[in-house]
N, C-alpha and C positions, 0 to 999 in steps of 0.2 A: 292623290294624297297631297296633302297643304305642308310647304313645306314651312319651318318657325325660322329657320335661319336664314342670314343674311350671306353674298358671298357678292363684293363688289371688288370690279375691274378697271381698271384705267392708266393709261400711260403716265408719265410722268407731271406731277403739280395738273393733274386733272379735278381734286376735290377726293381722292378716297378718305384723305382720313377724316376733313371736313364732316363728311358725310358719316363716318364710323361715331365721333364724336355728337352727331346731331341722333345717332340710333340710342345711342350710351343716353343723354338726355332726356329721350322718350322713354326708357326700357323706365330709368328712376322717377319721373313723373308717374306711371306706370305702380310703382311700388304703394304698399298701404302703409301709412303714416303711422312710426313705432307709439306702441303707448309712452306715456309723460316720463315713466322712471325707467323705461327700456333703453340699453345702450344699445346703439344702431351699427350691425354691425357688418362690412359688406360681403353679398352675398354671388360676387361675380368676380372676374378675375380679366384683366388687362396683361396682354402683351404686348411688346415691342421688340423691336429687332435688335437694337444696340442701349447702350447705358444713354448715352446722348438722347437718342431718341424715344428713350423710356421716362426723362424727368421731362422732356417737351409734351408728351402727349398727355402725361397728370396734370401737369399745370394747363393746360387746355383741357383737360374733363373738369379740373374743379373751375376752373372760373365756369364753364358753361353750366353747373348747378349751384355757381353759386357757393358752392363749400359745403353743399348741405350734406352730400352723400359721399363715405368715405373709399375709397378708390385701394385696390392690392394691386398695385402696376410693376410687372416683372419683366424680363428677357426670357428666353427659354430655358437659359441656364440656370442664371438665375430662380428662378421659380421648382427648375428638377435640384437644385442644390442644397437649397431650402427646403425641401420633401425630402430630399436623404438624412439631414442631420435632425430635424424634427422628428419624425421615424424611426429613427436610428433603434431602438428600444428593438423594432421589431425586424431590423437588418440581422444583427447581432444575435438575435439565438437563431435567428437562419442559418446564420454564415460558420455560426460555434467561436466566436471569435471574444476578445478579453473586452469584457463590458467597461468600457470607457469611451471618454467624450469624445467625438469625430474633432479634427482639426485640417479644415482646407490648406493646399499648401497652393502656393502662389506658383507659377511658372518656372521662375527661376531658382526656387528654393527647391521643386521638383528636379528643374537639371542638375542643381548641386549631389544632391542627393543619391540620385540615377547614375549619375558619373563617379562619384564614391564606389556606390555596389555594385557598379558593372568593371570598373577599372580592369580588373583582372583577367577580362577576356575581350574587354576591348582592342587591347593592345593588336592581335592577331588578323584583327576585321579593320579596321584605319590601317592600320601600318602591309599587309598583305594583300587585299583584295578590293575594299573599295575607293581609296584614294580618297577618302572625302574624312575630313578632321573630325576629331573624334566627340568635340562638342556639336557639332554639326548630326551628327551620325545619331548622337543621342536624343535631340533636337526632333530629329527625323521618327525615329524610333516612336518615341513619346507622344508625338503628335497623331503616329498608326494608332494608339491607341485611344487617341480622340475622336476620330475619324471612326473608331469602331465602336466605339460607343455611341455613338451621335444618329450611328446607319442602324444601331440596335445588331451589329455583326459580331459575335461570339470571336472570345479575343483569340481563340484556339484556332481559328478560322485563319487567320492574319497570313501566314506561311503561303497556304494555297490559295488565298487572292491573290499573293504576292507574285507567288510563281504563273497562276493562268494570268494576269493583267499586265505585268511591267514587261521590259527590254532592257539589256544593258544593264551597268552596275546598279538599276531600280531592281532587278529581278533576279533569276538564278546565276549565283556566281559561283562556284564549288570553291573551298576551302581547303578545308582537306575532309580523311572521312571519319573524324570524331565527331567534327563541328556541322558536317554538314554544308547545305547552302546559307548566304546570307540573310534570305525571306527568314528561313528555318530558325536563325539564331533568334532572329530580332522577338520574331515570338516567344520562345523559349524565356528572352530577357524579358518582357513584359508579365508572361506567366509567375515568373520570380518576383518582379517589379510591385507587382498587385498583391501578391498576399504578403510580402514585405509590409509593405502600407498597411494593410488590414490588422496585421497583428500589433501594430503599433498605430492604430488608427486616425493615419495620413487618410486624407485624399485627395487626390488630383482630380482636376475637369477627367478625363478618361475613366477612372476611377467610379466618380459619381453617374456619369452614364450610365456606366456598363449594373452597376447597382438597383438604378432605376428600371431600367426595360428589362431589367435579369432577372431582378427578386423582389422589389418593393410594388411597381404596377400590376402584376398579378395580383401579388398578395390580397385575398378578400379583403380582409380587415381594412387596409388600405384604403381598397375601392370603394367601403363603405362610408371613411370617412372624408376621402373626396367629393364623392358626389352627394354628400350633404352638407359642403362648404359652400359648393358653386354650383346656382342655378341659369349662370349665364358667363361669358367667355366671349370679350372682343381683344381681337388681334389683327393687331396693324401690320401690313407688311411681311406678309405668310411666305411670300416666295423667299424670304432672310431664314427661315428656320428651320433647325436640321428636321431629320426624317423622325426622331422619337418624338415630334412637337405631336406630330400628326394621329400618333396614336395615345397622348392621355388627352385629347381634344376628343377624339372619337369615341374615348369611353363615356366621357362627359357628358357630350350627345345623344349616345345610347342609352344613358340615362334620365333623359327626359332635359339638359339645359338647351339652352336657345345660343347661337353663336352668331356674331356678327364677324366679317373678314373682307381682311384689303387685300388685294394682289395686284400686282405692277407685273405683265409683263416684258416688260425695257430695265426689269430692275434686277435681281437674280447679284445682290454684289457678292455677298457672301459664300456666292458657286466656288467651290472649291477651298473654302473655310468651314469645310463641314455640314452646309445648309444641301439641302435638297428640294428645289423649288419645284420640280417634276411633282414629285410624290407629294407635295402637300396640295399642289394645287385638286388634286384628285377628292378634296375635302367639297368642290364644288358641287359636286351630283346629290349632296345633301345638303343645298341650299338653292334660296332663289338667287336668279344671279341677275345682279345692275351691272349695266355696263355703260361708264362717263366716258364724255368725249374729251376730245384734247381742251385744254386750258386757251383760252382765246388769244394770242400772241401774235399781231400782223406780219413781226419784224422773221421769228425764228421758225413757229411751231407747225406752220402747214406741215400733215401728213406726207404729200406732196416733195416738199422738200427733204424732209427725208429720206423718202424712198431716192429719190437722185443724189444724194450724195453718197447713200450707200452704192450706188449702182454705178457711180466713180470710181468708187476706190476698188470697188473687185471685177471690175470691166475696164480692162486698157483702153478700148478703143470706142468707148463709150462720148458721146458730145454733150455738155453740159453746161452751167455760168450758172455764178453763185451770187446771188443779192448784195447790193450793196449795206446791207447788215454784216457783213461776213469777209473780213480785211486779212491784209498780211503785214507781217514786217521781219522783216529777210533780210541776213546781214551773211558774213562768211563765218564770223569767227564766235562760238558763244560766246566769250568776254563783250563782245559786242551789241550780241542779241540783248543777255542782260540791260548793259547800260541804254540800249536803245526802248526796251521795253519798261525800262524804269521811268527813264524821259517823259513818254507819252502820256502813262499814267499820273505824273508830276503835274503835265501841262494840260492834261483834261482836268484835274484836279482847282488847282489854278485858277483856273478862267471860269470856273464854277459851273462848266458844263456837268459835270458828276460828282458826289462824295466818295469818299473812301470807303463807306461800308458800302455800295453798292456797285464794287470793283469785287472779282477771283482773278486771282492767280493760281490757273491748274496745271500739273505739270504731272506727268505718268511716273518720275522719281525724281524727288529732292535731295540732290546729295548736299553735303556741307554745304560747300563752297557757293554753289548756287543759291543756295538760302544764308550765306552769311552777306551774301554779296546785293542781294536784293532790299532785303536786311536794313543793309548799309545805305546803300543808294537810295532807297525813297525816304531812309530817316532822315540824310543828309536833306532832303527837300521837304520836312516834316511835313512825309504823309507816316501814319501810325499803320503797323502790320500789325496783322496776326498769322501767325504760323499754328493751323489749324491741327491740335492734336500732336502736338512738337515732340516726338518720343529722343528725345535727348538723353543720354548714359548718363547717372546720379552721377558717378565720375568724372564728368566733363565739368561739372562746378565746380569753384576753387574754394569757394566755402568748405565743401564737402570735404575735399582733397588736405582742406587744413584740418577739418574734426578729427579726421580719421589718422593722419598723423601724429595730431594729440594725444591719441588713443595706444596709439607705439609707444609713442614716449612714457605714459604713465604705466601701462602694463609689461612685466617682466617678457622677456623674450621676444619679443617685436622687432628686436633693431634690425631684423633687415625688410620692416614695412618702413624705416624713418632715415630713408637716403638725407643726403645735404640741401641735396636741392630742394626736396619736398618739406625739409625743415626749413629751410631759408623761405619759398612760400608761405609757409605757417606764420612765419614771423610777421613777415610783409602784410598778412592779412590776417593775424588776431589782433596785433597788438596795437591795431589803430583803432580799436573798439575799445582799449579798456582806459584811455584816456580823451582830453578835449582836446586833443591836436589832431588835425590831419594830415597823412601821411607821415606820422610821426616816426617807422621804419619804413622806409624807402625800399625798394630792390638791391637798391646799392649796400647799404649799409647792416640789409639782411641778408644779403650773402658772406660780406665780410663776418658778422656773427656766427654764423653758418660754420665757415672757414673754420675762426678761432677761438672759437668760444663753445662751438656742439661737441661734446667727444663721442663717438661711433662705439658703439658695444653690443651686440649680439644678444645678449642678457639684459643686459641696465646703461642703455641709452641714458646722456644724461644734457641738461644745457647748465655750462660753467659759469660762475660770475663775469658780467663784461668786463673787470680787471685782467680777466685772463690773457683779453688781446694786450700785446706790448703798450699801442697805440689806441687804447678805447679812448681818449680825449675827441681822436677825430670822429666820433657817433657822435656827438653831441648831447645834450641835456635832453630833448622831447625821445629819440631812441633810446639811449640806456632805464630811461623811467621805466616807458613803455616796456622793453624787453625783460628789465628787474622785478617789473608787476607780473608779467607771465610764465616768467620764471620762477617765483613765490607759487605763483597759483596752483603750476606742477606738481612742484615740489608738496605742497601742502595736500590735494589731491591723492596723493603716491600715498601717504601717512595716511589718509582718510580710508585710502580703496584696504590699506590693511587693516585697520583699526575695525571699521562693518562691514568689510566684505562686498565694498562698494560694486553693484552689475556695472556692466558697459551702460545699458539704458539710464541707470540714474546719473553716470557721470554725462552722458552726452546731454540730459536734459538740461545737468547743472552747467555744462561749458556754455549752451546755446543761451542758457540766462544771463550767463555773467560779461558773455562776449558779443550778445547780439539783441541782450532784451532792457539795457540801460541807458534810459534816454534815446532809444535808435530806434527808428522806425523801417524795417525792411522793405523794398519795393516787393512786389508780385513775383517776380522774377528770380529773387532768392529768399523768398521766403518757400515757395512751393519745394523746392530741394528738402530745404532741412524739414516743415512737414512729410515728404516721404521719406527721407534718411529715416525718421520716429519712430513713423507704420513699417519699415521695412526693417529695422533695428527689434521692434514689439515681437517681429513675426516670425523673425529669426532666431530668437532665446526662448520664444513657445513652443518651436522646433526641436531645440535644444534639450529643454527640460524633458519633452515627449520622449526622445531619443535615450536620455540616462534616465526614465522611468524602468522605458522595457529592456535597457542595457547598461549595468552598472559600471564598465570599463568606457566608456565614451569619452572624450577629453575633456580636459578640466579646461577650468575658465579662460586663461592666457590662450590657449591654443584653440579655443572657439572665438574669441577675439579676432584672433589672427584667419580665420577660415572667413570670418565676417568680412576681415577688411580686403580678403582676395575677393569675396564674392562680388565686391563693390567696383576693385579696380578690374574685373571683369568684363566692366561694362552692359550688363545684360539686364539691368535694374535702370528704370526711365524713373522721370523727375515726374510721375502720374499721382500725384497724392490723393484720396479721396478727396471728388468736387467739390465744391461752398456751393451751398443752396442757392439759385438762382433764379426764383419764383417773383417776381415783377420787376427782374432787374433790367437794366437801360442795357439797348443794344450798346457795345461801343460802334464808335465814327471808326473803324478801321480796315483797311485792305484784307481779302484773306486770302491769304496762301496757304496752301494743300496739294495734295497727292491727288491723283484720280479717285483711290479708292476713299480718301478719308474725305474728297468732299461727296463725293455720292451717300457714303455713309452718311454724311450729317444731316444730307435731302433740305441744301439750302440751295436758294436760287438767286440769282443779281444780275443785275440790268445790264454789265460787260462782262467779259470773259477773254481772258489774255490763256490761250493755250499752250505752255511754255513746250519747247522742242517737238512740234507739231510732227516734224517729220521723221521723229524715231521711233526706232523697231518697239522699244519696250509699250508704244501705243496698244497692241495687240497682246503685248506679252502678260500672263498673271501675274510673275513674280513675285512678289513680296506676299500677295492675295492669293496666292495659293500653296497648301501645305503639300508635300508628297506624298504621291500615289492618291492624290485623294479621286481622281475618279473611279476608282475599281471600288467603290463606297458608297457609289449613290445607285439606288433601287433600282434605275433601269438600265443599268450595266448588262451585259448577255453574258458576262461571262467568257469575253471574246480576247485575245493576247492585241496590247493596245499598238497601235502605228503609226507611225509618222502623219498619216494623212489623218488618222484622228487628233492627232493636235494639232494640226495646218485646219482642220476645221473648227473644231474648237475656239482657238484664236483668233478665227473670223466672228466667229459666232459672238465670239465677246467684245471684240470692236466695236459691232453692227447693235449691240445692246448700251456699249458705253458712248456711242454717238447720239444715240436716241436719246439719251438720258441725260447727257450733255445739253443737247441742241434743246430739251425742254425748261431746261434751270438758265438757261440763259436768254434774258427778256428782249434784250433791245442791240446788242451786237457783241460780235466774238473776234479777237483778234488772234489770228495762227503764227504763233513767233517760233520763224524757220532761221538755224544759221546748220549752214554747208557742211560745217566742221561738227562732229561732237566732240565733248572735253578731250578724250583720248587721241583727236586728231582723225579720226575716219571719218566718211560720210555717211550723213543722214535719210538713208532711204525706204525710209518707211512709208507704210499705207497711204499715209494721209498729205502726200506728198505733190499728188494730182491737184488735192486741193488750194494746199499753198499756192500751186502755180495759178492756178482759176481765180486767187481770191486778188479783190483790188488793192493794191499798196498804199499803206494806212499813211505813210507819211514819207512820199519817194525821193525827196530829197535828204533824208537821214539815214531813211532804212539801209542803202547799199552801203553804209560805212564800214570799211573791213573794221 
């Protein structure tokens, strides 16, 4: 039997998508030229693995026709998320549920939420049995329910995965015997959780799964209007997508479309974020399969050498030596590591041996200090960073931190969101926008306001005329202007918010205009905050409204305010604003700094590689890149109670795929920057520690600098 499909294989920057791209190309030369007054309309469907790599791969399918033929380029979420609320008409007399509009809810407006409605039995489960905080818990909770949608696992199921797969506070803890075990509750919450949602037509990512493989992909009706959408189906990057990908791809198939497909196996990042690369790869037995060799790289990508450096690191007594592509630089103390690995890149930079966009800095976790400090250090030597996917807390901007205090002060009941200090900020940084002075209040002098001139109230926070300090002569003429203009504008606001019943969204629109859109041009950097503050401000009173639709007691205005501006100082809300379009824009000249995961995710490659903390544990560890429990989720699971040694293998397993994947995106040399100490003072004895020692010292006259 002939088979129409495509299934191409290859390790890392071997040419798959090249090649998916050059299929996509043929399949549309391939089409018959619409008549003159026919809109053309497209008849095939694009995936990708991540949002990053779903606008990369459009704009490489349209230049490669040219623009002629129009492209539906989705993620898998995406594309099953957009089939629930499209459909929706026919969810809804399934489900018997109140015929109204679906409304996705973001992540975090989901934990607001969930921790609201669960509150009342939370308490018993955090505080008594599993020690793990109660936003954590629910975090946790939420996520089972992603993970069981994603596996197509019936969320009733949840309990007794929990109990046959986990150990420890993951699994059977007894309670007592109302409650049951902890597995037991968690489901029970979710069951609540879901048709909560339903009836007030939330949804969450969990949500929309369990919808799609539950009741909408059956559905004939459905079936029929899919597979007269799409007569064709390429998808980049198969081994990123959960297990429900696999099966409306195969109906698809069954239907007569032709599929084109990439799989990496070095690649699997998303294992344990819900993707299941096992069970989709099994879509190959219905295709022909290519298989591309490695990408031609003298320096890094021999086969060869990879296999010996895996057979370093999990063979003690293994003899090996590492290319002089493949350096160290080894200090005692990280403060050192830093400044020594800043240096380098300074002075390769410098002497015009390399640019700045063809430097990574990867490191297995970024905390602050490390990225403020890197940050610092090679700005001081104006080389330009990027901090690749920077999930910064809305919070952590002072912009932010002054709107929202604004927002106390004009709405009743606030005053204990509008401390002294966070109004003495506010001062310090509005009121040098509504005049042509710079630093017209100071710190100084907006504290003393602060002091004597803020009066504290619970109710009706207020700011006093600057007469009120004894000594306002010492503010000077450029601060009292300034702080008498912002103080009018309050005031004046207060009168407006009562007069029309002013939202929070319109006055924050109006603050941001008056205080940051005259004459003032924002850099990058605080303009993206206050675009997500907008979209996250928009999405939270659509929340709102949905809420007092199907519940007429819900809080009135001030006190949804004030839930706003906890959710914010919360921290769980990143400065991620939807992208600006990117379609022929100039690489910038910049360094990029990342995480393991967020640069394998992005599937960019450069000519160095500075490995930050080569020689720690978290090399091996998922953390942050893996949700709980999520292996008892993926289809070749037995069913078996999990062990230590399954995640001592595991761990290996995913080393031995982040080295490969590594060692391929890196062109022409890798620096492994080892210091003795981690932050917290212990040592660094991880995996990749043999290697440090094997590799030659990049510059040994600096590198030993405690």
């Amino acid at each position: 039997m002939q088979l129409s499909s495509l299934w191409i294989t290859g390790s890392t920057r071997s040419g798959k998508t090249t090649r998916l791209v050059e299929e996509f190309s043929r399949w549309v030369r391939q089409q018959p030229l619409p008549k003159r007054a026919a809109t053309l309309t497209p008849s095939l469907l694009v995936l990708a693995a991540n949002n990053e790599n779903r606008r990369t791969l459009s704009d490489r399918m349209a230049r490669a026709v040219a623009g002629s033929y129009p492209t539906l380029c989705k993620t898998p979420l995406g594309f099953i998320s957009d089939e629930v609320m499209l459909f929706w008409p026919l969810l809804f007399e399934t489900l018997k549920v109140k015929a109204q509009f679906p409304l996705r809810l973001r992540p975090e407006t989901e934990q607001d939420l969930a921790e609201r409605l669960w509150r009342d039995r939370l308490d018993r489960v955090t505080l008594q049995s599993t020690g793990v905080k109660e936003s954590r818990f629910v975090r946790q909770t939420l996520d089972l329910l992603q993970l069981a949608g994603a596996s197509m696992t019936p969320t009733e199921l949840i309990p007794r995965l929990l109990a046959l797969g986990c150990l420890g506070d993951d699994g059977e803890i007894a309670l007592d015997a109302n409650l049951g075990s902890v597995g037991q509750l968690r489901g029970e919450l979710l069951l609540e959780w879901q048709q909560w949602c339903l009836d007030r037509g939330l949804l969450s990512y969990g949500t929309i799964y369990e919808l799609y493989w539950r009741d909408l992909l059956p559905n004939p009706t459905y079936q029929g209007h899919l597979t007269r959408r799409y007569s064709a189906i390429f998808a980049d990057d198969v081994d990123d997508y959960p297990a429900i990908a696999r099966d409306f791809i195969e109906l698809l198939l069954d239907r007569g479309a032709t599929g084109t497909f990439t799989y990496n196996p070095d690649g699997k990042i998303r294992l344990g974020l819900n993707a299941d690369p096992d069970y989709l790869s099994k879509l190959a037995q219905r295709c022909r399969v290519e298989l591309l060799l490695d990408a031609p790289s003298p320096a890094l990508s021999p086969a060869s050498l990879k296999s010996e450096i895996e057979q370093a690191i999990f063979d003690p007594v293994a003899l090996f030596s590492l290319p002089p592509s493949i350096q160290s630089i080894q200090t005692t103390s990280r403060a050192a590591l830093l400044r020594q690995t800043a240096e380098t890149i300074a002075r390769a930079i410098a002497s015009g041996e390399i640019e700045p966009k063809e430097i990574a800095i990867i490191a297995p976790g970024l905390d602050p200090i490390a990225r403020y400090t890197l940050l610092e250090l090679l700005g001081s030597q104006n080389v330009p960073v990027e901090a690749l996917n920077e999930q910064r807390p809305l919070i952590s901007s002072p912009l932010i931190r002054a709107l929202l205090t604004l927002l106390a002060l004009i709405y009743p009941g606030l005053g204990r969101f509008a401390e002294r200090d966070r109004v003495a900020e506010m001062l310090a940084i509005l009121s040098n926008s509504t005049n042509a002075f710079p630093d017209a209040i100071d710190p100084v002098r907006a504290g003393l306001l602060a002091d004597y001139c803020y009066r504290w109230d619970g109710e009706a926070p207020c700011l006093n005329p600057s007469t009120t300090f004894a000594r306002w002569d010492r503010l000077g003429h450029q601060a009292t202007t300034a702080y008498e203009a912002l103080r009018t504008w309050i005031e004046r606001e207060k009168v407006l918010r009562q007069e029309k019943d002013l939202g929070a969204i319109a006055l924050l629109d109006r603050a941001i205009e008056y205080f940051f859109a005259k004459g003032t041009t924002l850099p990058f950097e605080q303009l993206d905050p206050l675009r997500e503050l907008i979209e996250t401000a928009q999405h939270f009173w659509e929340v709102e409204r949905r809420l007092r639709q199907n519940e007429p007691m819900s809080p009135a205005t001030p006190n949804s305010v004030g839930q706003f501006i906890q959710l914010l100082r919360q921290g769980t809300i990143t400065a991620n604003a939807y992208p600006l379009d990117t379609l022929g824009a100039i690489e910038p000249n910049t360094v990029t700094l990342a995480t393991i995961f967020q640069y394998r995710s992005s599937r960019r490659s450069h000519r160095w590689h500075f490995w930050l903390d080569a020689s720690s544990h978290l090399w091996q560890m998922g953390g942050a890149a893996t949700l709980f429990a999520a292996p008892i989720f993926l289809k070749n699971w037995l069913g078996e109670p999990r062990t230590p040694d399954d995640r001592i293998r595991e761990e290996r397993d995913r080393l031995g795929r982040i080295l490969r994947d590594l060692l391929g995106r890196a062109q022409e040399r890798i620096y492994l920057c080892h210091s003795d100490l981690a932050v917290n003072g212990t040592e660094h004895t991880g995996l990749l520690l043999p290697l440090v020692y094997a590799a030659r010292s990049a510059t040994p006259s600096l590198a030993s600098t405690p």
